[in-house]
mmCIF file of the N, C-alpha and C atoms, coordinates in Angstrom:
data_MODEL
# 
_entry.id   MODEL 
# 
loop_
_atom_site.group_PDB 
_atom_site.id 
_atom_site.type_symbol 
_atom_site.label_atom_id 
_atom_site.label_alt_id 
_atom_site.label_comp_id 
_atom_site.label_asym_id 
_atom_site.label_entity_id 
_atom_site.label_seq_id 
_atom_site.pdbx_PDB_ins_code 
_atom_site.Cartn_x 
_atom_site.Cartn_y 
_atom_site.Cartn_z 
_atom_site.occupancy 
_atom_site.B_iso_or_equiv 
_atom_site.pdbx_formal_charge 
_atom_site.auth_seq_id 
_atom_site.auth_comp_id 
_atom_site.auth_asym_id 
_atom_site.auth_atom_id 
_atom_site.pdbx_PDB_model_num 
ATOM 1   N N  . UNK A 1 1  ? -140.281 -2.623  -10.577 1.00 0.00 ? 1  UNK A N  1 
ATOM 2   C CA . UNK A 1 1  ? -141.132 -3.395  -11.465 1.00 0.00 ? 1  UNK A CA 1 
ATOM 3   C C  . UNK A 1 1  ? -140.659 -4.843  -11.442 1.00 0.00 ? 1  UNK A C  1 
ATOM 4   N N  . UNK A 1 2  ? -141.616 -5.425  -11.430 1.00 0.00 ? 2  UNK A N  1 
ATOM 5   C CA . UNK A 1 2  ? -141.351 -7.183  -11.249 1.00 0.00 ? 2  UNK A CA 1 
ATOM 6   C C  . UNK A 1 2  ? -140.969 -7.941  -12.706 1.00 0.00 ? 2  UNK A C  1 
ATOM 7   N N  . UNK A 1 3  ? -139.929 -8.730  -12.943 1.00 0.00 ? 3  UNK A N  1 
ATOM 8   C CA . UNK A 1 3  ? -139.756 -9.201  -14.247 1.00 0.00 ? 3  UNK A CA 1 
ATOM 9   C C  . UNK A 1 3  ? -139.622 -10.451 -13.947 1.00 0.00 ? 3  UNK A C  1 
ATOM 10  N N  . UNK A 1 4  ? -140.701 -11.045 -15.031 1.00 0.00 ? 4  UNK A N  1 
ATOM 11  C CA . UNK A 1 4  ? -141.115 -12.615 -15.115 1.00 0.00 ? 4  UNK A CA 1 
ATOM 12  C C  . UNK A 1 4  ? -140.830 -13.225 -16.325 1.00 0.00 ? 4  UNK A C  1 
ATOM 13  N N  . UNK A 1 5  ? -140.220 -14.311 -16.255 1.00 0.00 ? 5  UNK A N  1 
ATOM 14  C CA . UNK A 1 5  ? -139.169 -14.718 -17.286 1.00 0.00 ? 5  UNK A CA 1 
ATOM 15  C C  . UNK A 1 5  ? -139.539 -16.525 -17.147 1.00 0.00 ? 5  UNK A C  1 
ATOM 16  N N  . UNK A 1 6  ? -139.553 -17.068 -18.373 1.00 0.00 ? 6  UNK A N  1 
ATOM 17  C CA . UNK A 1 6  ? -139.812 -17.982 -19.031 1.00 0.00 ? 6  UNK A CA 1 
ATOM 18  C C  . UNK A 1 6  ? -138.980 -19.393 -18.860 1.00 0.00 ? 6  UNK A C  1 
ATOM 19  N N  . UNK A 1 7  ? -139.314 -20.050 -17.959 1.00 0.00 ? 7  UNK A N  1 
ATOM 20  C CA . UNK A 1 7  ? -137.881 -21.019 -17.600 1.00 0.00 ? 7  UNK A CA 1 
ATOM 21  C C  . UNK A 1 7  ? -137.104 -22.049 -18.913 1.00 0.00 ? 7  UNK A C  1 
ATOM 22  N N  . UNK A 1 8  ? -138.293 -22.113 -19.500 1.00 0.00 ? 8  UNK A N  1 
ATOM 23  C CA . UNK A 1 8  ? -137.913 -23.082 -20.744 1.00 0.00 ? 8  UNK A CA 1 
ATOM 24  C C  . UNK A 1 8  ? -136.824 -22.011 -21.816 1.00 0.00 ? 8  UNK A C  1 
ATOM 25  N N  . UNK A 1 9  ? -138.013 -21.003 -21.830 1.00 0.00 ? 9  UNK A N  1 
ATOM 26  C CA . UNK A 1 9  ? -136.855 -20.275 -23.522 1.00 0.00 ? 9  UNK A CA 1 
ATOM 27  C C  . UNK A 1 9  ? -135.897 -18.899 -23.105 1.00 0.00 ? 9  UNK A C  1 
ATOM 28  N N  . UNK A 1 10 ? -135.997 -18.493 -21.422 1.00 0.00 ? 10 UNK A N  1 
ATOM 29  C CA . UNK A 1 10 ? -135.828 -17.549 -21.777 1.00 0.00 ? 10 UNK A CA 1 
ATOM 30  C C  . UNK A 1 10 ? -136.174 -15.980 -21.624 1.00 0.00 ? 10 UNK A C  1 
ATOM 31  N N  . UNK A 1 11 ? -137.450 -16.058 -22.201 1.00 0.00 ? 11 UNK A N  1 
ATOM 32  C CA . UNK A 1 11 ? -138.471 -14.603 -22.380 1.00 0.00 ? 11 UNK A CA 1 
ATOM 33  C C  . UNK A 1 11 ? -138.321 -13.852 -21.752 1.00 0.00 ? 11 UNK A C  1 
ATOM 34  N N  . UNK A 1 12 ? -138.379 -12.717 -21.094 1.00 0.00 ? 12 UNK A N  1 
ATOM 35  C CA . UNK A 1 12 ? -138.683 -11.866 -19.749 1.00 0.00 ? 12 UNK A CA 1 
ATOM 36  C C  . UNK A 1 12 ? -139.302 -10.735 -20.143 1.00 0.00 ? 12 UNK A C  1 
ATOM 37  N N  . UNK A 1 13 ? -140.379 -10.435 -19.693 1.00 0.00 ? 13 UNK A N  1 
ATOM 38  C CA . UNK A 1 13 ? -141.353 -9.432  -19.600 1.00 0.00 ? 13 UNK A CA 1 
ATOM 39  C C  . UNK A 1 13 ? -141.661 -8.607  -18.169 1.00 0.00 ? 13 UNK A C  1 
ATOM 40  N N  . UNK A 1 14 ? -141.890 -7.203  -18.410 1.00 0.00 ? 14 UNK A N  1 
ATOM 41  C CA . UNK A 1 14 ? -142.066 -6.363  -17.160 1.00 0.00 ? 14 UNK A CA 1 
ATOM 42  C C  . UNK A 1 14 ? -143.433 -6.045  -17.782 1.00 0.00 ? 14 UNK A C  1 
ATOM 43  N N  . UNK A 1 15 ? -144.377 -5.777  -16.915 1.00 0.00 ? 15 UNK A N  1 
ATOM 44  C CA . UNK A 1 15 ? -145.741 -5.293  -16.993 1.00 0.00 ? 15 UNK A CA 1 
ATOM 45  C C  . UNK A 1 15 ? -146.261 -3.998  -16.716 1.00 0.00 ? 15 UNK A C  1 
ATOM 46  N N  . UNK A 1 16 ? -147.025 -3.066  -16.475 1.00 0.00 ? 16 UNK A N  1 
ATOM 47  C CA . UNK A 1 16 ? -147.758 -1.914  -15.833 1.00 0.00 ? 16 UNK A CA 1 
ATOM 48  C C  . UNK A 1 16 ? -148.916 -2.103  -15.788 1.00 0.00 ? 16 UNK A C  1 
ATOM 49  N N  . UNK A 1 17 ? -149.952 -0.701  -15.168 1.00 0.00 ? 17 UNK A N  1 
ATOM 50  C CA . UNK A 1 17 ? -151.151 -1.155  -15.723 1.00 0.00 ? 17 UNK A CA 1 
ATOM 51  C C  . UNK A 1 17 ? -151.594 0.056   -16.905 1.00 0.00 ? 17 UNK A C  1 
ATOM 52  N N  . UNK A 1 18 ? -152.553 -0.366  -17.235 1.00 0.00 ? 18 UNK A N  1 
ATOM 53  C CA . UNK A 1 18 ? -153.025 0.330   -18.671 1.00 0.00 ? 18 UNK A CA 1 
ATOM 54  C C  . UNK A 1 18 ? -153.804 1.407   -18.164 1.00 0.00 ? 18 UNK A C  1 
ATOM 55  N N  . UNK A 1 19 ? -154.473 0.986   -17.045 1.00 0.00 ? 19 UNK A N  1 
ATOM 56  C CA . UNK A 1 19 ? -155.328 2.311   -16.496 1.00 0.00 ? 19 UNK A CA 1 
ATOM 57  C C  . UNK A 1 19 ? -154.642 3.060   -15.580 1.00 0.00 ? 19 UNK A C  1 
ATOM 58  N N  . UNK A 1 20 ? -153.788 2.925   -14.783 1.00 0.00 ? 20 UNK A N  1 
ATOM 59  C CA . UNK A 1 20 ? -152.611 3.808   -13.840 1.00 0.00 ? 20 UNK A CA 1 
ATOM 60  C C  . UNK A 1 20 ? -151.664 3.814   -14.370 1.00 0.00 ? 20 UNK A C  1 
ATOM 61  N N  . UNK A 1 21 ? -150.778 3.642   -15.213 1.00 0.00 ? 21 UNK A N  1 
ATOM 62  C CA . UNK A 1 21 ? -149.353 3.275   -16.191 1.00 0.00 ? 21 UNK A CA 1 
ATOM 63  C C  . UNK A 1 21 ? -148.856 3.569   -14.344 1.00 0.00 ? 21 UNK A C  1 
ATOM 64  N N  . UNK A 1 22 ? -149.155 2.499   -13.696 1.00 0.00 ? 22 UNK A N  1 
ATOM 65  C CA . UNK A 1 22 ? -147.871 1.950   -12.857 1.00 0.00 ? 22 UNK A CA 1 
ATOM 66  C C  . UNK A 1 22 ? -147.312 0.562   -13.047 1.00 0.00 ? 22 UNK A C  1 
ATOM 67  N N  . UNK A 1 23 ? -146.286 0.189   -12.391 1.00 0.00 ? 23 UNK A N  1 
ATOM 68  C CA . UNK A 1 23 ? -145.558 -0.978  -12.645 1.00 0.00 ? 23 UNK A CA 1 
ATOM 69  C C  . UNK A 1 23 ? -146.287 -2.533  -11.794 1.00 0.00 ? 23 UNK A C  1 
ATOM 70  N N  . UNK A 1 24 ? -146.821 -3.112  -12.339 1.00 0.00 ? 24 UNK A N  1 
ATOM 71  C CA . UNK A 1 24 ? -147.463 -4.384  -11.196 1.00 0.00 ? 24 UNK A CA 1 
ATOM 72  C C  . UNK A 1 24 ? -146.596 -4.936  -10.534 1.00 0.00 ? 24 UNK A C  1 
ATOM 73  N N  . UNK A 1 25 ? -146.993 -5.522  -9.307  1.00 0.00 ? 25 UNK A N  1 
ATOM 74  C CA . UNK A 1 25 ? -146.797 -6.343  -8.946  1.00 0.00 ? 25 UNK A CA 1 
ATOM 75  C C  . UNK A 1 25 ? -146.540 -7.722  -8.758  1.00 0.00 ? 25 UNK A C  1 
ATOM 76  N N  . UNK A 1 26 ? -145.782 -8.820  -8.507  1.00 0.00 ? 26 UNK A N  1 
ATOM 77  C CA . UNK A 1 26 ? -146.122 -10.021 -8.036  1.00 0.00 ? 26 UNK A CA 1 
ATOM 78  C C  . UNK A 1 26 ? -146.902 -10.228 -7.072  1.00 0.00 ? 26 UNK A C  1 
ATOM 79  N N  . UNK A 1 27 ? -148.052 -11.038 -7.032  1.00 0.00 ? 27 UNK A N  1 
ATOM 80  C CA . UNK A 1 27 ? -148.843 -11.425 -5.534  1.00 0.00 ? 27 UNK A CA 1 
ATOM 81  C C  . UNK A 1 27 ? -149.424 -12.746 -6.005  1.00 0.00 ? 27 UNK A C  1 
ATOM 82  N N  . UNK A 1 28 ? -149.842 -13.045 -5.042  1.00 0.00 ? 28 UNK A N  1 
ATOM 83  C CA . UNK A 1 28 ? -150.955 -14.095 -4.950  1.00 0.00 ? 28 UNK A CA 1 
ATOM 84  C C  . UNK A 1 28 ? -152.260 -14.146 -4.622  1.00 0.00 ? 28 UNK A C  1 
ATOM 85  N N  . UNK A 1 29 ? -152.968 -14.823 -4.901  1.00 0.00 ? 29 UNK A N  1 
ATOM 86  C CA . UNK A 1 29 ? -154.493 -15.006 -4.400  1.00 0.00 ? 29 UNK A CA 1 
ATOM 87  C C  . UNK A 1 29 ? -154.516 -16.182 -3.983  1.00 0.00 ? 29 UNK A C  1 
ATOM 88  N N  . UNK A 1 30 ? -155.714 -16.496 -3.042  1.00 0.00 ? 30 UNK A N  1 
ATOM 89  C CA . UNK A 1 30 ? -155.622 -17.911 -2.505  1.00 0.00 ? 30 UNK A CA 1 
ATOM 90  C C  . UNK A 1 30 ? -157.162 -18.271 -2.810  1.00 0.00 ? 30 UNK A C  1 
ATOM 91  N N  . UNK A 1 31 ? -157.379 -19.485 -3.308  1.00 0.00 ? 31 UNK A N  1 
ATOM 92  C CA . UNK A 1 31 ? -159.009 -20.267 -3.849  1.00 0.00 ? 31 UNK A CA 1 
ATOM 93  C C  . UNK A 1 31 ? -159.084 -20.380 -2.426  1.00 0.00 ? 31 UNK A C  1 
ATOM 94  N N  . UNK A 1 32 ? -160.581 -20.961 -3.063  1.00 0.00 ? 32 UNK A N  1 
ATOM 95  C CA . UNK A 1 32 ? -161.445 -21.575 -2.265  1.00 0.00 ? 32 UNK A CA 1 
ATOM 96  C C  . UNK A 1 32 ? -160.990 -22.817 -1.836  1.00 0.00 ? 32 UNK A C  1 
ATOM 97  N N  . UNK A 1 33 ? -160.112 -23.955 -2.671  1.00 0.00 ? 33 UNK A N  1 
ATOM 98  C CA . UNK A 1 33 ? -159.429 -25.035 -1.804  1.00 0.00 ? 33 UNK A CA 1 
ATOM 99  C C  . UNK A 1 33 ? -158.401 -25.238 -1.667  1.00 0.00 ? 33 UNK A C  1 
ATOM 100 N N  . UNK A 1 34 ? -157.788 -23.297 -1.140  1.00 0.00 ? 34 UNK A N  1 
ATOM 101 C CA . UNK A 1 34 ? -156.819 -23.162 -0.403  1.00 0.00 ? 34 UNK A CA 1 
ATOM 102 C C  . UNK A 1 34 ? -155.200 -23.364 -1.236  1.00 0.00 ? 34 UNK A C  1 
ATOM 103 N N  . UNK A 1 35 ? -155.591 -23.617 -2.093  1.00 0.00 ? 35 UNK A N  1 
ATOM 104 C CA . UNK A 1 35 ? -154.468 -23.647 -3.379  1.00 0.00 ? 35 UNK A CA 1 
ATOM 105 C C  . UNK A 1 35 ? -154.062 -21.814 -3.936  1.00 0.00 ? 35 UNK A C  1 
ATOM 106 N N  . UNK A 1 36 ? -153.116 -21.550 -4.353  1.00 0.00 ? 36 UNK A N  1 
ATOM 107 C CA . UNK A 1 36 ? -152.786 -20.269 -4.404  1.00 0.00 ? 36 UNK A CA 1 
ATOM 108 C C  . UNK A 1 36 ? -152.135 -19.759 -6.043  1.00 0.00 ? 36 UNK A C  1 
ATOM 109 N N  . UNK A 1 37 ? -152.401 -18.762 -6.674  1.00 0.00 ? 37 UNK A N  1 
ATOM 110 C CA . UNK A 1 37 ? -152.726 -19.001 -8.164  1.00 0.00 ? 37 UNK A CA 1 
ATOM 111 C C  . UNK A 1 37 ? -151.602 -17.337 -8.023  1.00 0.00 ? 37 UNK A C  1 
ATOM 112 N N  . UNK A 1 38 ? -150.525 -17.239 -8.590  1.00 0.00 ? 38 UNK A N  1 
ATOM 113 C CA . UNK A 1 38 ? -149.765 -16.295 -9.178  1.00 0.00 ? 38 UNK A CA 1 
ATOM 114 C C  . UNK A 1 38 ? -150.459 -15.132 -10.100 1.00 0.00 ? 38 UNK A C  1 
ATOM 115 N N  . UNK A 1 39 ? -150.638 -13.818 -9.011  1.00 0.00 ? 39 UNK A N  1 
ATOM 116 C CA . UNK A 1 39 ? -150.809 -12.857 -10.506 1.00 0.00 ? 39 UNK A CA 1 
ATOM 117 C C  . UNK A 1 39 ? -150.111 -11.605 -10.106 1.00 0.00 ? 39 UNK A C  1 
ATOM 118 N N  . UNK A 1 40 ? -150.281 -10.491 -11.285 1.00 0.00 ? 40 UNK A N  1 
ATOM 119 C CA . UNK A 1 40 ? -149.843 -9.343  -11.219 1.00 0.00 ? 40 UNK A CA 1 
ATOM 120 C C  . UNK A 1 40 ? -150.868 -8.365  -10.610 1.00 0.00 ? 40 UNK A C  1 
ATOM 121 N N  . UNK A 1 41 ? -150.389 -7.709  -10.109 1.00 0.00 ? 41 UNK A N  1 
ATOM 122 C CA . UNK A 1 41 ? -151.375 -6.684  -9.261  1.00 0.00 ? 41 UNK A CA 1 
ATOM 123 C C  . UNK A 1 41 ? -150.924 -5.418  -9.809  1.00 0.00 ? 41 UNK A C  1 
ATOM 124 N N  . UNK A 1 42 ? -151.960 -4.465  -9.243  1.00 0.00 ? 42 UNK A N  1 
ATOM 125 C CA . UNK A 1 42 ? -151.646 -2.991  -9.711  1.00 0.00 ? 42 UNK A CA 1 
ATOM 126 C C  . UNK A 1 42 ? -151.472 -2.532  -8.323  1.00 0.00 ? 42 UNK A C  1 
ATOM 127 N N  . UNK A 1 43 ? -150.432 -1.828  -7.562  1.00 0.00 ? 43 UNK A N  1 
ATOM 128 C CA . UNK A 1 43 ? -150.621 -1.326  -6.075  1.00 0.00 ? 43 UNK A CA 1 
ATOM 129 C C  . UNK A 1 43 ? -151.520 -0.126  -6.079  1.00 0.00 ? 43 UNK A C  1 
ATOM 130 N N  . UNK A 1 44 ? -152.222 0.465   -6.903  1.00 0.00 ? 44 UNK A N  1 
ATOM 131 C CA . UNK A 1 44 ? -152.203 1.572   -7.063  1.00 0.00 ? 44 UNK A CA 1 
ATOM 132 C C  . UNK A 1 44 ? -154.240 1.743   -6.999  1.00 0.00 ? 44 UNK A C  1 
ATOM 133 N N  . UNK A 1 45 ? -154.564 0.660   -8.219  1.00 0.00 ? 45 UNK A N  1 
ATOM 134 C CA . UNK A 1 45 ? -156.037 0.461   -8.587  1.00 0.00 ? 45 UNK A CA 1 
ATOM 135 C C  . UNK A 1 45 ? -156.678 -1.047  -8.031  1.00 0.00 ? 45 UNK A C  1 
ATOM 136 N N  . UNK A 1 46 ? -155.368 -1.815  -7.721  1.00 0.00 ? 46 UNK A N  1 
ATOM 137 C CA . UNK A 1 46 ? -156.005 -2.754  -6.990  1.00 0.00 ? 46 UNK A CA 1 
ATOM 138 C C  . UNK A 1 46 ? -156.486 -4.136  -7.940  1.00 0.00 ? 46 UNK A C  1 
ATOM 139 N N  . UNK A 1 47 ? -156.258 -3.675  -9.245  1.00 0.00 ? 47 UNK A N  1 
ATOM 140 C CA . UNK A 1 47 ? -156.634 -4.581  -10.226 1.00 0.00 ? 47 UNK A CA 1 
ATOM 141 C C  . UNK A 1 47 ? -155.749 -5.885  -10.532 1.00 0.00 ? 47 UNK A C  1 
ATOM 142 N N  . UNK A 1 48 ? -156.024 -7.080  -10.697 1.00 0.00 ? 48 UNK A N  1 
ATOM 143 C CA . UNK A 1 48 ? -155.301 -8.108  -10.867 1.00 0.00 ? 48 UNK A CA 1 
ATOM 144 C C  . UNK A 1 48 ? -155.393 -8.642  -12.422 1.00 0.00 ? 48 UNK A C  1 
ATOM 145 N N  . UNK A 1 49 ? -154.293 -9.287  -12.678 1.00 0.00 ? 49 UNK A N  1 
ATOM 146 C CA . UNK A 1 49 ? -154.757 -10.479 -13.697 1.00 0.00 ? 49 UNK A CA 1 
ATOM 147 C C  . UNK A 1 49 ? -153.561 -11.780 -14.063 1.00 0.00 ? 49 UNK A C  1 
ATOM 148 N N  . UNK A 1 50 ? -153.956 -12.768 -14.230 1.00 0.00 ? 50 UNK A N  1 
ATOM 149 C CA . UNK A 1 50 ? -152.839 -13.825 -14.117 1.00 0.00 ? 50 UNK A CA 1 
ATOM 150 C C  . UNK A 1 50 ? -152.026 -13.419 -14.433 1.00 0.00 ? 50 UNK A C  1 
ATOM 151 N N  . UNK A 1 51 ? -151.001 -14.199 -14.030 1.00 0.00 ? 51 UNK A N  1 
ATOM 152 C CA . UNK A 1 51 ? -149.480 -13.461 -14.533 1.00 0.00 ? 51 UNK A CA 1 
ATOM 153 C C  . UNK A 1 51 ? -149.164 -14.313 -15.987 1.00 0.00 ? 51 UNK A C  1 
ATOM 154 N N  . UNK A 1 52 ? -148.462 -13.698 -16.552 1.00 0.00 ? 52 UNK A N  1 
ATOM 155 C CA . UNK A 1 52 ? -148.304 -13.792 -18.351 1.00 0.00 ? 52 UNK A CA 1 
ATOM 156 C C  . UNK A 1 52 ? -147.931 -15.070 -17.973 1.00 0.00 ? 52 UNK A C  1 
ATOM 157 N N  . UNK A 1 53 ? -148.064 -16.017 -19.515 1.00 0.00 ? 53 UNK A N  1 
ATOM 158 C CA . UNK A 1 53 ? -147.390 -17.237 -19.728 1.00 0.00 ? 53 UNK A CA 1 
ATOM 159 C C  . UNK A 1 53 ? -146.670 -17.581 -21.082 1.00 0.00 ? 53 UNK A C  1 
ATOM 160 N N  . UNK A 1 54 ? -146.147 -18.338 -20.862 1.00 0.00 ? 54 UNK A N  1 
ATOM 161 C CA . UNK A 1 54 ? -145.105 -18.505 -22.087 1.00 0.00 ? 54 UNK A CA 1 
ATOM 162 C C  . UNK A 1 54 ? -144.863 -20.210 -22.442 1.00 0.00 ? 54 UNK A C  1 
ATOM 163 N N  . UNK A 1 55 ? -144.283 -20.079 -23.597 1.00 0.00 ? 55 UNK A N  1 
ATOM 164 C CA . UNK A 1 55 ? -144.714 -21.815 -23.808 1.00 0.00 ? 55 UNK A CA 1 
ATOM 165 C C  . UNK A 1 55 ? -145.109 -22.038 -22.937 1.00 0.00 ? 55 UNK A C  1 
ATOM 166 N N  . UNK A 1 56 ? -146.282 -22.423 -22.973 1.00 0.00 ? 56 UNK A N  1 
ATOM 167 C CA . UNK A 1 56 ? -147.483 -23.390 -22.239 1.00 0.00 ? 56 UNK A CA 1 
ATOM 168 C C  . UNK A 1 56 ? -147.370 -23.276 -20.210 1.00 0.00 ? 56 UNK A C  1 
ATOM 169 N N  . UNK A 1 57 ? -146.636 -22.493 -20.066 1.00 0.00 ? 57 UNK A N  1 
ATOM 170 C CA . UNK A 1 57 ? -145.880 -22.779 -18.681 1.00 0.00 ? 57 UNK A CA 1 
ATOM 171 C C  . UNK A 1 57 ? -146.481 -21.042 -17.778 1.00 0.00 ? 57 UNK A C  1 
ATOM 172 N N  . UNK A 1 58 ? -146.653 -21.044 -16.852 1.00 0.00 ? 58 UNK A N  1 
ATOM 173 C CA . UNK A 1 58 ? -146.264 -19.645 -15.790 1.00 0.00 ? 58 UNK A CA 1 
ATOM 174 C C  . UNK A 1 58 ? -145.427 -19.250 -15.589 1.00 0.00 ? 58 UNK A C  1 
ATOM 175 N N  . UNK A 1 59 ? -144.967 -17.496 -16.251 1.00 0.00 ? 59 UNK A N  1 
ATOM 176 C CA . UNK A 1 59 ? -144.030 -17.243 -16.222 1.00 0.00 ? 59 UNK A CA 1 
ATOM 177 C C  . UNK A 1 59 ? -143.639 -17.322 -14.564 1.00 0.00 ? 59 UNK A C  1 
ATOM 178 N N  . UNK A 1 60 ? -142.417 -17.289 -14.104 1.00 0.00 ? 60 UNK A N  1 
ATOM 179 C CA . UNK A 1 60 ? -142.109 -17.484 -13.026 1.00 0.00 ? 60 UNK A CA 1 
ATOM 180 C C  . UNK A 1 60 ? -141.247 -15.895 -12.624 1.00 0.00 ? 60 UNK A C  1 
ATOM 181 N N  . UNK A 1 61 ? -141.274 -15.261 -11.348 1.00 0.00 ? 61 UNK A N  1 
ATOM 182 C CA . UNK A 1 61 ? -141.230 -14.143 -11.103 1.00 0.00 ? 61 UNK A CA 1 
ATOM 183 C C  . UNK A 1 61 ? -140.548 -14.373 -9.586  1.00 0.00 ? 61 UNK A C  1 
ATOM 184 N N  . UNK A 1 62 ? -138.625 -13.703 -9.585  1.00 0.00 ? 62 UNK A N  1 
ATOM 185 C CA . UNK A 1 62 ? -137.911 -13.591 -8.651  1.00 0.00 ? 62 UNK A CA 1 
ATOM 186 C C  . UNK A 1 62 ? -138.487 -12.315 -7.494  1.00 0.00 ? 62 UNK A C  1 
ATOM 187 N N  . UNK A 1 63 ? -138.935 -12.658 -6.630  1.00 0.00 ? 63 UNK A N  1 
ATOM 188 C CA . UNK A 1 63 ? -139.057 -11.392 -5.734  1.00 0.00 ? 63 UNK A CA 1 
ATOM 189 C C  . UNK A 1 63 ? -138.021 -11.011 -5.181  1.00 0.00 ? 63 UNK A C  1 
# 
């Protein structure tokens, strides 16, 4: 399980998903102008969603 932690305070959070209770992932997606946006994935259902944030910031996630 991937743990994403808060550079300013701290925080660290591990995720799953709600519909597979498996553990997400770190990944990426890449836009349309090629810029690339941090989220959690499910390996399992395939489902994404940004990765958590904390004061105002993206949590940041050691692979």
């Amino acid at each position: 399980m991937e743990t994403y932690s808060c550079e300013k305070c701290g925080m660290s959070v591990n995720a799953s998903c709600g519909k597979c209770d498996v553990p997400l992932e770190n990944g990426y997606i890449s836009l349309e102008d090629g810029s690339q946006v941090q989220v959690s994935k499910c390996p399992s259902c395939e489902g994404k969603i940004k990765s958590p944030q904390c004061c105002g910031l993206d949590m940041s996630c050691a692979m």
